[in-house]
C-alpha positions in Angstrom: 146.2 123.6 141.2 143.6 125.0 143.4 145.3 128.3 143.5 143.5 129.2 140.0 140.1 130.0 139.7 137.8 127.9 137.1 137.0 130.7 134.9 140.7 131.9 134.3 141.2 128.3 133.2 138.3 128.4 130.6 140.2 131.5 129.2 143.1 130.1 128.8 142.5 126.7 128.0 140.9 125.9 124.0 142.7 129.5 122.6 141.1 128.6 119.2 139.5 132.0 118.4 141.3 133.2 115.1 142.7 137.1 116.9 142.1 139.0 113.8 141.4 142.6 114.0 137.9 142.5 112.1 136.1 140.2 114.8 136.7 142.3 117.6 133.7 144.2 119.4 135.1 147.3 119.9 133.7 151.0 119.7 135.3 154.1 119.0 134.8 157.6 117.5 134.9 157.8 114.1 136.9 160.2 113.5 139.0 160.8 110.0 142.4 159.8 110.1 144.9 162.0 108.9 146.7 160.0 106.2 143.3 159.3 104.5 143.3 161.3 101.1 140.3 163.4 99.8 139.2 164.8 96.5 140.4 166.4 94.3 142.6 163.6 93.5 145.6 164.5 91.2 144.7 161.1 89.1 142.0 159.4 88.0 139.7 157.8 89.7 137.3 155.1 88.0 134.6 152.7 89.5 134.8 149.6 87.8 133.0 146.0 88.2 134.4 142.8 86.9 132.5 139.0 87.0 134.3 135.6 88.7 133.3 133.0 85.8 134.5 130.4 88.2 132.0 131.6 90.9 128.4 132.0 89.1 129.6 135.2 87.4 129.5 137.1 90.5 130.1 140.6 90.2 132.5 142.1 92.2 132.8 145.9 92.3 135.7 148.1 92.9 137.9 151.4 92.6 140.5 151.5 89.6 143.2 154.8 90.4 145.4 155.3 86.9 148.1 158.3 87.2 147.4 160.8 84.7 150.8 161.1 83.2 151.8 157.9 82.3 149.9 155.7 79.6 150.2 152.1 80.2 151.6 152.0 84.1 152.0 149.5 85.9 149.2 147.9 87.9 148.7 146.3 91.4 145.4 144.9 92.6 145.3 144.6 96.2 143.6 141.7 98.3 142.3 142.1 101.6 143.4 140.1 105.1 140.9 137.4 106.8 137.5 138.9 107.6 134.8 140.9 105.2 136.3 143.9 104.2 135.2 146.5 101.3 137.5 148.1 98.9 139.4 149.8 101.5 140.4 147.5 103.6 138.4 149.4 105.9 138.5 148.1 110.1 135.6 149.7 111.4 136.6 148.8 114.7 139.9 150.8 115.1 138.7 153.4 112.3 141.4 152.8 109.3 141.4 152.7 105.7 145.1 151.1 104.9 144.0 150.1 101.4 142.8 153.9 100.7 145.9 155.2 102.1 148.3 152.6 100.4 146.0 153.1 96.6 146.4 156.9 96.7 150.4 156.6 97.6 150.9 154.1 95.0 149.0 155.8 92.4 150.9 159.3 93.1 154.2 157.2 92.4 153.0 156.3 88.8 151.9 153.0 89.9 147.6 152.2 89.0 145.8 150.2 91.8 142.9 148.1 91.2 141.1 147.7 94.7 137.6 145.8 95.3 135.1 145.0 97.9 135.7 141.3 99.1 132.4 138.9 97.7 129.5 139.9 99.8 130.7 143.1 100.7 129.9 146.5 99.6 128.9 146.6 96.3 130.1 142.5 95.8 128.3 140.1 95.3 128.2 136.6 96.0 128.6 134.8 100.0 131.1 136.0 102.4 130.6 133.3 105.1 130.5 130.0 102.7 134.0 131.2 100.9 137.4 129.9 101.6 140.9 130.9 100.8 141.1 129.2 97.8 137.7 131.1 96.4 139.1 134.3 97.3 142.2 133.2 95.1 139.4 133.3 92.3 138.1 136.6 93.0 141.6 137.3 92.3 142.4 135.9 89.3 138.9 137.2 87.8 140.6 140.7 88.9 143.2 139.5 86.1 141.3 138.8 83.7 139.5 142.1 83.8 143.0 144.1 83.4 144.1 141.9 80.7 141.0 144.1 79.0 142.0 147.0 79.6 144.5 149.6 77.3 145.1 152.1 79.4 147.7 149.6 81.7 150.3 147.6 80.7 148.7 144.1 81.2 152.9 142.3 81.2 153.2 143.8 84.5 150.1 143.3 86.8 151.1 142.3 90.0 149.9 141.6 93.7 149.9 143.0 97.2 148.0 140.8 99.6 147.6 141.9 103.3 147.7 139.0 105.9 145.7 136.3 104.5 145.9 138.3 101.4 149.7 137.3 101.4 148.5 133.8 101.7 146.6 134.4 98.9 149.1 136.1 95.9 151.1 132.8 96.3 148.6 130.6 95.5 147.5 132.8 92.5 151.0 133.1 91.0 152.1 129.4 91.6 148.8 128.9 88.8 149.4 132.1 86.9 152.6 132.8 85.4 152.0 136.0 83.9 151.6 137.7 87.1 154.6 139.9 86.9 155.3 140.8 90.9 154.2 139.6 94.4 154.4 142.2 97.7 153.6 139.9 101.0 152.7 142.2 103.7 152.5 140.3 106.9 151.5 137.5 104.5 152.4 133.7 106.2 155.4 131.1 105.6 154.0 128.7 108.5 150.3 126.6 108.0 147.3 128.1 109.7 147.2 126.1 112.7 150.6 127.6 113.3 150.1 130.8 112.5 147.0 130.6 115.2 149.1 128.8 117.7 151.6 131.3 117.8 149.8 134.6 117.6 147.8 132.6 121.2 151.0 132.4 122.9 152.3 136.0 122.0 149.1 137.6 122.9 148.7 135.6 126.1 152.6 136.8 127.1 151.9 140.7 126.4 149.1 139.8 128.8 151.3 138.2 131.7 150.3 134.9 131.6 152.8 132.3 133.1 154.6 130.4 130.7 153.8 127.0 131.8 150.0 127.7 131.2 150.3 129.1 127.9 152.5 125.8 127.3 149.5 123.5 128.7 147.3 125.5 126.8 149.3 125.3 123.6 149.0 121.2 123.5 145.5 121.3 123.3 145.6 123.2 120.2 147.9 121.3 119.1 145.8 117.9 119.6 142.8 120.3 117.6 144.9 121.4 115.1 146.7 118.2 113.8 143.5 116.2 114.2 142.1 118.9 111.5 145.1 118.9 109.4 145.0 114.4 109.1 141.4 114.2 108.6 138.5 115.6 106.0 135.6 113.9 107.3 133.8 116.3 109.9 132.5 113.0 112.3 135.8 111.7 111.9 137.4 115.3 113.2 134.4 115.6 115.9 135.3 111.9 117.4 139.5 112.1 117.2 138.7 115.9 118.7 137.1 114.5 121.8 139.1 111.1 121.9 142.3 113.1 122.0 141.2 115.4 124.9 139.7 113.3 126.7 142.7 111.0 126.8 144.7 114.5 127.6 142.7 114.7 130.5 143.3 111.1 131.8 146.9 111.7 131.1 147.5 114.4 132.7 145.7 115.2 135.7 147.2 117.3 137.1 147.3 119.7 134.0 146.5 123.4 135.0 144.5 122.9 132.0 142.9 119.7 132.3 139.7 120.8 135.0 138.6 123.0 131.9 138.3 119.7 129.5 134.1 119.3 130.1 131.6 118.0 127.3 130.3 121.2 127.4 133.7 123.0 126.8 134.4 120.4 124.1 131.0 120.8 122.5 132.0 124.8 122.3 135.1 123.9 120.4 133.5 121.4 117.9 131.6 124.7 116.5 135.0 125.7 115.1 134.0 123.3 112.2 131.2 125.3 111.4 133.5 127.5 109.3 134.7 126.2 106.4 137.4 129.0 105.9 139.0 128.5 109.7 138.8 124.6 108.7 140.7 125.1 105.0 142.6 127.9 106.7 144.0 125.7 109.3 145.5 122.7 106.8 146.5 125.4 104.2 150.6 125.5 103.8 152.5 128.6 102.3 155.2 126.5 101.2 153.6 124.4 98.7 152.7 127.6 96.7 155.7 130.0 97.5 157.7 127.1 96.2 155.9 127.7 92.5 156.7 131.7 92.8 159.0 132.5 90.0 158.3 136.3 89.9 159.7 139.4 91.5 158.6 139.1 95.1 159.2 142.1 98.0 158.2 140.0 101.5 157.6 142.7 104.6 156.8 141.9 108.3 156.6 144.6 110.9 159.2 142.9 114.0 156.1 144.5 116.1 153.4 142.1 114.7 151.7 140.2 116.7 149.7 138.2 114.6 152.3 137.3 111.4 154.9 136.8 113.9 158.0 137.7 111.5 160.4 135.4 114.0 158.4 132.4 113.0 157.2 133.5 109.6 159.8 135.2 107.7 162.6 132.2 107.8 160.0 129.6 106.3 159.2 132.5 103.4 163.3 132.8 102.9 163.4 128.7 102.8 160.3 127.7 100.2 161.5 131.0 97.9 165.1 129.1 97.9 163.7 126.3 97.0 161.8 128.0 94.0 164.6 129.0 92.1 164.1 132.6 92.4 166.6 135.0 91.9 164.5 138.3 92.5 163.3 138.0 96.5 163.5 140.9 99.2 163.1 140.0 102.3 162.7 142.7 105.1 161.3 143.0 109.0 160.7 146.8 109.3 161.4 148.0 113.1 158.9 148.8 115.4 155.6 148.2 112.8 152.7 146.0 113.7 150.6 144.0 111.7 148.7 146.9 110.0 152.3 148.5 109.4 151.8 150.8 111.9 154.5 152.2 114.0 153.7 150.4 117.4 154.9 150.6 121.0 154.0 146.7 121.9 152.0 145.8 118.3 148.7 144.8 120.9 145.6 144.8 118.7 144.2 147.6 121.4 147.4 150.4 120.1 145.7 149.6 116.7 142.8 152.0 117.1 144.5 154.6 119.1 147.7 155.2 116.7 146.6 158.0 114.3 149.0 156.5 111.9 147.3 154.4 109.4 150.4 152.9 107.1 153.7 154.0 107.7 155.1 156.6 105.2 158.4 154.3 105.3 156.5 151.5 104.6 154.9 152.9 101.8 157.8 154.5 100.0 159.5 151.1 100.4 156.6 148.9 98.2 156.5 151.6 95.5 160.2 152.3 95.0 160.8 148.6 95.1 158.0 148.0 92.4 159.1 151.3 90.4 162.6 149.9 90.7 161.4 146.7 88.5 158.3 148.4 85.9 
């Protein structure tokens, strides 16, 4: 026991912090990317903004790309991963624009892209902070609604390609909205929140070198956390069976590498996760329950390098609830050697993310629009 030092068991121990690329303080140059497209654009481009009835009519603004040559095209509105992003998906800390890059490919293929700054962002309105999966589901279907009223795209075959949480997100539009005529899951989950978080901890921690048996000690505290938050909705009740359950980890286990690190203080630190109201929703939410009600054409990707979405743990629970749907148009792939950002990757480590010059992999990308193309 004593041959660990108290602060390397703070790190480990309580791994709650969500590891998503957009809450990272990091600084680099800003320098253009060389997949990112500029003007003149051989389609056109139009700014558009569109209300969310179901939200106080807040605007949301965004970028509409329609291919010159064809009249009524096919449409696909993107939705953005966890975190406040603008139209581009754009993650200022490792200096990419994947939603730029994937719009301008999908457009040159005949495909139109509606993209749009998340509520709160950019030109959005509305709260950022206060908003949880299921609002950003809204923003979505207001996104619908808004190409349903347009005649220059053919409104029977609007579909959606979510990123990450944005994966999360398509399901739980289409299992409400049965006109949505396709579904592309990039790195999009099959497993609840709470395991998603538990095992993008553990991989991180291994490509770090930490010993298995503390990542194991580490990962039962979670687990106490997580289950608490996924039996109860009152926040005293969650405070109190928080505390009770560590506490009585501690007392059971004292000899836990982990156990020193269970203080008031520590556990006060990890009551602030019920601050958020997304990380709490987020947490509880299961896949399943909504990838079960997905009757449309659906293309499900994972990069076997992502360290976040792990595909091992993910992609098998997708296969599963899609079964049980009843539907008979579902492509499945793990593309070798991408990370979560579809990037080609040597480990998939959040820190390659800002140093690969690569900002979606042209594979990748040829796959989602001859696979949609393939269909409309």
């Amino acid at each position: 026991m004593r041959m660990y030092s108290t602060n390397i068991m703070k790190k480990l121990a309580f791994c709650l912090t969500l590891i998503l690329c957009f809450y990272l303080n990091l600084s680099i140059a800003q320098n253009e990317r060389p997949q990112e497209p500029k003007p003149p654009f051989n389609y056109n481009v139009e700014d558009v903004v569109f209300f969310n009835s179901k939200a106080d009519s807040i605007k949301l603004a965004g970028t509409l790309t329609l291919p010159k040559a064809i009249k009524k095209p096919p449409v696909a509105i993107l939705i953005s991963g966890s975190g406040p992003q603008n139209r581009d998906a754009y993650l200022k800390p490792f200096n990419h624009k994947p939603f730029l890059v994937l719009a301008d490919y999908l457009t040159k293929q005949g495909i139109a892209v509606l993209r749009y700054d998340d509520r709160g962002v950019g030109e959005s309105q509305g709260k950022f902070k206060d908003a949880t999966s299921f609002d950003f589901a809204l923003d979505v279907e207001a996104a619908i609604h808004f190409l349903k009223t347009r005649n220059d795209i053919d409104t029977s075959k609007i579909g959606l390609i979510g990123h990450s949480e944005g994966g999360l997100i398509a399901p739980i539009v289409t299992s409400k909205n049965k006109d949505v005529a396709f579904v592309v899951m990039l790195a999009g989950p099959g497993v609840d929140g709470g395991k998603i978080l538990e095992t993008q901890s553990r991989k991180m921690m291994e490509l770090r070198g930490v010993q298995k048996m503390m990542i194991d000690e580490n990962e039962k505290l979670t687990t106490i956390i997580y289950d608490v938050i996924k039996r109860y909705k009152n926040t005293d009740t969650i405070k109190s069976k928080i505390a009770k359950g560590l506490n009585n980890f501690k007392a059971q286990n004292p000899m836990s590498i982990v156990s020193p690190s269970i203080t008031p203080i520590l556990i006060k630190q990890q009551l602030k996760i019920l601050e958020s109201k997304w990380l709490l929703e987020f947490i509880k939410i299961d896949p399943k329950e909504y990838l079960e009600k997905t009757t449309c054409s659906i293309l499900v990707l994972n990069g076997s390098k992502d360290v976040q979405v792990l595909p091992e743990v993910n992609l098998p629970e997708i296969q599963k609830a899609l079964a049980t749907s009843g539907n008979t148009d579902v492509t499945i792939k793990e593309l070798e050697n991408l990370n979560h950002l579809f990037q080609t990757a040597e480990t998939g480590n959040l820190d390659e993310y800002k140093t690969i010059e690569e900002t979606f992999a042209p594979s990748a990308l040829k796959l989602i629009a001859d696979w949609i193309n393939e269909r409309f």
